[in-house]
KEBA-990289 format. One line per field, with one value per residue (C-alpha): x, y, z. Coordinates in Angstrom, 1 decimal, decimal comma. Example, Ala and Ser with C-alpha at 12.3 -4.5 7.8 and 13.67 -1.06 7.14 Angstrom:
u (12,3:13,7)
v (-4,5:-1,1)
w (7,8:7,1)
END
This chain:
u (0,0:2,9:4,8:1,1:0,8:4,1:3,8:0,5:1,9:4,9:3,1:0,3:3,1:4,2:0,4:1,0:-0,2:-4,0:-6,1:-8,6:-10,5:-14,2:-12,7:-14,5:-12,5:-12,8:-12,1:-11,2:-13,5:-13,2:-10,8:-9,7:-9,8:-7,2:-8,0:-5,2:-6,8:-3,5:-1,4:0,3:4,3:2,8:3,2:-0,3:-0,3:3,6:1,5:-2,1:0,8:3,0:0,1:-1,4:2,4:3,1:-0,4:-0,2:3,4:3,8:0,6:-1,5:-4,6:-5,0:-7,1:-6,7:-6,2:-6,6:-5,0:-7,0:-6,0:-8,5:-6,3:-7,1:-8,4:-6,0:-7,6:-10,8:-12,5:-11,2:-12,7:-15,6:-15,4:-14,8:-17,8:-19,9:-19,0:-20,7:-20,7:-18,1:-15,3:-13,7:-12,5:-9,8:-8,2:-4,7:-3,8:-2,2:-4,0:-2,6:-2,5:-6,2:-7,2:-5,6:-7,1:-10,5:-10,4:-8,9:-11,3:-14,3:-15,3:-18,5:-17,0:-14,2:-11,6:-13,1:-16,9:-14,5:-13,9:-10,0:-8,1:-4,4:-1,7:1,5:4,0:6,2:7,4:10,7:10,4:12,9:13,5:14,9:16,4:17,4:21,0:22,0:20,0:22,0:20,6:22,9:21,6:17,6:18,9:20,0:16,3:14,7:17,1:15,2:12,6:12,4:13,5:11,1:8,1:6,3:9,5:11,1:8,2:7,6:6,2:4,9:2,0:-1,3:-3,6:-3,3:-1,0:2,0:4,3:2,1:1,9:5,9:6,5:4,1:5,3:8,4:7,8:6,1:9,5:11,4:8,5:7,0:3,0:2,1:-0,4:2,5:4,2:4,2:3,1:1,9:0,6:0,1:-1,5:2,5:4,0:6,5:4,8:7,2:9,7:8,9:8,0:11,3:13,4:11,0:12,0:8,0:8,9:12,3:12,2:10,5:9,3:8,6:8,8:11,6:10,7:9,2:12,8:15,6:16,2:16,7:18,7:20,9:20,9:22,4:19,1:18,2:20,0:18,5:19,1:17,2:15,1:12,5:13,2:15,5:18,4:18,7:18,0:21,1:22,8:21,1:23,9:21,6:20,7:17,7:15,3:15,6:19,7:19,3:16,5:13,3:12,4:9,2:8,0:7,8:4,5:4,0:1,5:0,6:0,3:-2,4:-5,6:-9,5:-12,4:-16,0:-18,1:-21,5:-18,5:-19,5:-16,7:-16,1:-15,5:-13,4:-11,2:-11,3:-9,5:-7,5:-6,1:-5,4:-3,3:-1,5:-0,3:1,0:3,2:5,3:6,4:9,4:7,6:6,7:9,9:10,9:8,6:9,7:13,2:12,8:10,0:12,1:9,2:9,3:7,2:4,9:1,3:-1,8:-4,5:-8,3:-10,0:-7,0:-6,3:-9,8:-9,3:-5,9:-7,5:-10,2:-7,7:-5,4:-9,1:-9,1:-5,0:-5,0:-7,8:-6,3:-2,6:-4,1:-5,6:-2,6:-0,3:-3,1:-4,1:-7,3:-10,8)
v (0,0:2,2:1,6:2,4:5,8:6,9:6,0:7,8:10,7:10,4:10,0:12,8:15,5:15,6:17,2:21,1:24,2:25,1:26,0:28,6:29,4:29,9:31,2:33,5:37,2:39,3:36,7:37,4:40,9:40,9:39,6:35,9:33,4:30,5:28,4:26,0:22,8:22,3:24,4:27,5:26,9:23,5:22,4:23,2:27,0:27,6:26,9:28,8:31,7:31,1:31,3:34,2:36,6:35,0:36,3:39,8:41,0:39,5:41,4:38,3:40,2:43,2:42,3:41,1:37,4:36,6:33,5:31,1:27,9:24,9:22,7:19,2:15,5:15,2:18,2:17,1:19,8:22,7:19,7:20,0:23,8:24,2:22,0:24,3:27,1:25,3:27,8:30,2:30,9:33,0:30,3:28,2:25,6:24,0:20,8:16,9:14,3:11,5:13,2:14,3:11,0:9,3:11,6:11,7:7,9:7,3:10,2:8,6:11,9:12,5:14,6:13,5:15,3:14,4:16,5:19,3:21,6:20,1:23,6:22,2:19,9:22,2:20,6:17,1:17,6:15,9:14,1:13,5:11,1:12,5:12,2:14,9:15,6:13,7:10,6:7,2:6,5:7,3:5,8:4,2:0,7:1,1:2,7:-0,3:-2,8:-1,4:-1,3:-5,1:-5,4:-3,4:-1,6:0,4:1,9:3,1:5,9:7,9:11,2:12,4:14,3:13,2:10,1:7,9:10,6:10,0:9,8:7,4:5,2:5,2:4,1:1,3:0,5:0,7:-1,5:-4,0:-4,2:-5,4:-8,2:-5,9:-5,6:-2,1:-2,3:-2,8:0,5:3,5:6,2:9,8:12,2:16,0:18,9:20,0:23,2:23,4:19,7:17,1:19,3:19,5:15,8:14,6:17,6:16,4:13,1:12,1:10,5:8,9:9,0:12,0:11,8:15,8:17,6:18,5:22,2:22,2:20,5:21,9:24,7:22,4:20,4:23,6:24,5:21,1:20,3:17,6:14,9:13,8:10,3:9,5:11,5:11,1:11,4:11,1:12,5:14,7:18,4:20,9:21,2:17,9:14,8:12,1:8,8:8,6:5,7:4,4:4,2:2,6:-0,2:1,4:3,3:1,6:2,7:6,1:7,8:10,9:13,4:16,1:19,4:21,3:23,6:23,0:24,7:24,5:22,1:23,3:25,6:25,1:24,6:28,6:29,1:26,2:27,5:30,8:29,7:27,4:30,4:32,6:29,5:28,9:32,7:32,6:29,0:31,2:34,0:34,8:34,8:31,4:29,9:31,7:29,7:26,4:26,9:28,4:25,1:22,1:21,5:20,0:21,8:20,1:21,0:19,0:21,1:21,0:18,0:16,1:17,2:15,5:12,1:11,9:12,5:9,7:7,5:7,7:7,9:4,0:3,8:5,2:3,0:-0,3:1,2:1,8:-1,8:-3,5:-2,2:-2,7:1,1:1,0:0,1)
w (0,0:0,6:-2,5:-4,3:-2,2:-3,5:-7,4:-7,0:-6,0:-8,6:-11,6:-10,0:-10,3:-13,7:-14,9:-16,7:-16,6:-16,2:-18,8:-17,3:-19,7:-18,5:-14,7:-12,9:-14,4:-11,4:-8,6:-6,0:-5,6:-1,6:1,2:1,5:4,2:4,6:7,5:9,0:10,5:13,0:15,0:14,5:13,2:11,5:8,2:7,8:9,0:7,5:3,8:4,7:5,8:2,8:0,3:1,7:2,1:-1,4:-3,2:-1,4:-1,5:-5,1:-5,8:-7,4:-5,6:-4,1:-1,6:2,0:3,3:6,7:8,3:11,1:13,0:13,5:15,6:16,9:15,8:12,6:11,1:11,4:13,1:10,8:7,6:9,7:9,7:6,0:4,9:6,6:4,6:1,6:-1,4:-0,4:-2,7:-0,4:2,6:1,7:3,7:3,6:4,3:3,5:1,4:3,4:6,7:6,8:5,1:7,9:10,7:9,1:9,5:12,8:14,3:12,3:10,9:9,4:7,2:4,2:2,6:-1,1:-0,1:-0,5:-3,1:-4,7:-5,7:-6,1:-4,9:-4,1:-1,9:-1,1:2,7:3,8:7,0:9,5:12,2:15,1:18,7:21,0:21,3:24,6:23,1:23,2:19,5:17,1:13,8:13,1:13,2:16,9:17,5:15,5:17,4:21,0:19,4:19,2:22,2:24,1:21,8:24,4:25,9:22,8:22,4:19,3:18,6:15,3:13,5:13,7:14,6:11,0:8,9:7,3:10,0:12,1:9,3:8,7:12,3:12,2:8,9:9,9:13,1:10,6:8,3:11,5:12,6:15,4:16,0:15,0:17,9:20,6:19,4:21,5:19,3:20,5:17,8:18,0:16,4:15,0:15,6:18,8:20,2:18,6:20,5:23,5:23,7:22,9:25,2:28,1:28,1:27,2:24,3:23,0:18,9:16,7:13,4:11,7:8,7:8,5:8,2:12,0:13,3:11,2:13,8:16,4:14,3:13,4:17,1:18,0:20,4:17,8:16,1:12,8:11,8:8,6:5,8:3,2:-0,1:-2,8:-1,3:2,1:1,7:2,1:5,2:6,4:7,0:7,2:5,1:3,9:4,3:0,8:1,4:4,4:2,8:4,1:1,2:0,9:4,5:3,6:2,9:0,7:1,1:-0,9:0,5:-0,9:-1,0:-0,6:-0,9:0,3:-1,1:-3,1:-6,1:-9,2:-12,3:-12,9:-9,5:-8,8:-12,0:-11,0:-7,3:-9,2:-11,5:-8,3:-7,0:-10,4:-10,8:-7,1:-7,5:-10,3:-7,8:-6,8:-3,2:-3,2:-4,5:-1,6:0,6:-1,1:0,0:3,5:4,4:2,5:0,4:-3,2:-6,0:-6,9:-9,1:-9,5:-9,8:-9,7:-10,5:-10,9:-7,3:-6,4:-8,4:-6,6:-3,2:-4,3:-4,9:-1,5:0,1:-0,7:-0,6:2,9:4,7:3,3:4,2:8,0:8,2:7,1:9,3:12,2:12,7:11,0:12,5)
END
């Protein structure tokens, strides 16, 4: 299911440019709203902040946009938020296909990511697995070697209930032969948690974006000891999973923007145009460097069939490694 997840999202990121012809011409005529469903210095508000500095000071619109956190149950209460502003062009909401997937399964929402409004896929995160500084782990095999010797003790903290980086540990467990259900796993809303957790002593293994821990990692309070992706990001001397055989435990999720449901197809192109014009800025290439994040552009409702898709990917990914219901 994991290998699936991440040829999905390979072959997802080669579409082109839009073609928005038909989009609404004088869109937006009045303020925007992005709404972050997780804490503030998340991957989740660091985009619905991104987006909005990027389409203001590189003058996409002229109007304001106003930036609000929904924290809590792996999104779900700011999904529940956004489908209640059925209709409304104006409230956007940022967010993860595979994280709020995952979060609207394990928190048995009433509400799923695909009765949105898809506007585009933007962004590939790189995750990091971290220890503090002082930790006795060195390298992940030494983590995954306690780890078979004593699950419960060798905590982890990491995003969400059923995101990305849940699934990676228990996938991760499952590579070495231990029950995902005897892990120690603690999720949190993002931001400043992951953090906190590990420089407390709470929990003994971190998994991040790597945008919310580089600091720490600069600062010498965190030690990184592996990374997503093809190779590690600058100024980051770490293997990554695939090098050390555990490329297949990864997940990738796209970072992206929704709408409300109840658009029709001129106003969905007309958000979609808005978002198209800002990607090209100088401002948001800006944003791509300073967050670690990989371009990426998948827009409309190719956004909405790839969110169909890991809809189905995600639940049969959560039972396999024995986090779904």
């Amino acid at each position: 299911m994991v290998v699936a997840l991440v040829a999905t999202v390979s072959s997802a990121c080669t579409i082109g440019s839009l073609d928005d012809s038909g989009a609404v011409a004088d869109y937006p005529s009045r303020g925007l709203s992005i709404l972050a469903p997780g804490s503030v210095g998340g991957g989740w508000d660091s985009r619905a902040r991104g987006i909005g500095s990027a389409l203001t000071s590189c003058k996409i619109i002229d109007e304001d946009v106003t930036v609000t956190n929904a924290p809590g149950a792996g999104g779900t209460i700011g999904l529940a938020r956004m489908a209640g502003r059925k209709g409304d062009p104006y409230q956007l909401m940022t967010m993860d296909t595979v994280t709020m997937i995952g979060g609207a399964i394990q928190n048995h929402s009433p509400v799923k990511l695909s009765e949105l409004t898809p506007v585009a896929g933007l962004t590939v995160s790189t995750s990091a697995i971290v220890v503090p500084a002082r930790s006795p782990f060195h390298d992940l095999r030494s983590v995954l070697a306690a780890m078979r010797k004593d699950p419960k003790r060798t905590s982890w903290v990491g995003g969400s209930l059923g995101g990305p980086d849940h699934i990676t540990v228990a996938a991760l467990a499952k590579a070495e032969g231990i029950s995902a259900r005897k892990i120690t796993y603690v999720p949190t809303g993002g931001g400043g948690e992951v953090l906190n957790l590990l420089l407390s002593g709470a929990s003994k293994v971190g998994i991040s974006t790597l945008t919310e821990v580089r600091p720490q990692i600069e600062a010498g309070k965190l030690r990184v000891l592996a990374v997503s992706g093809d190779k590690a990001p600058e100024g980051i001397d770490a293997p990554t999973l695939g090098a050390l055989g555990y490329g297949d435990e990864s997940v990738v999720s796209i970072g992206g923007v929704m709408a409300p449901p109840g658009l029709n197809d001129d106003e969905q192109r007309a958000i979609v145009r808005v978002v198209d014009r800002m990607r090209l800025t100088s401002c948001w290439k800006r944003a791509l460097r300073q967050n670690d994040w990989k371009d990426v552009w998948v827009p409309g409702k190719k956004y909405g069939a790839l969110i169909d898709q890991q809809q189905r990917q995600v639940g049969q990914a959560l039972t396999s490694v024995g986090l779904g219901s």
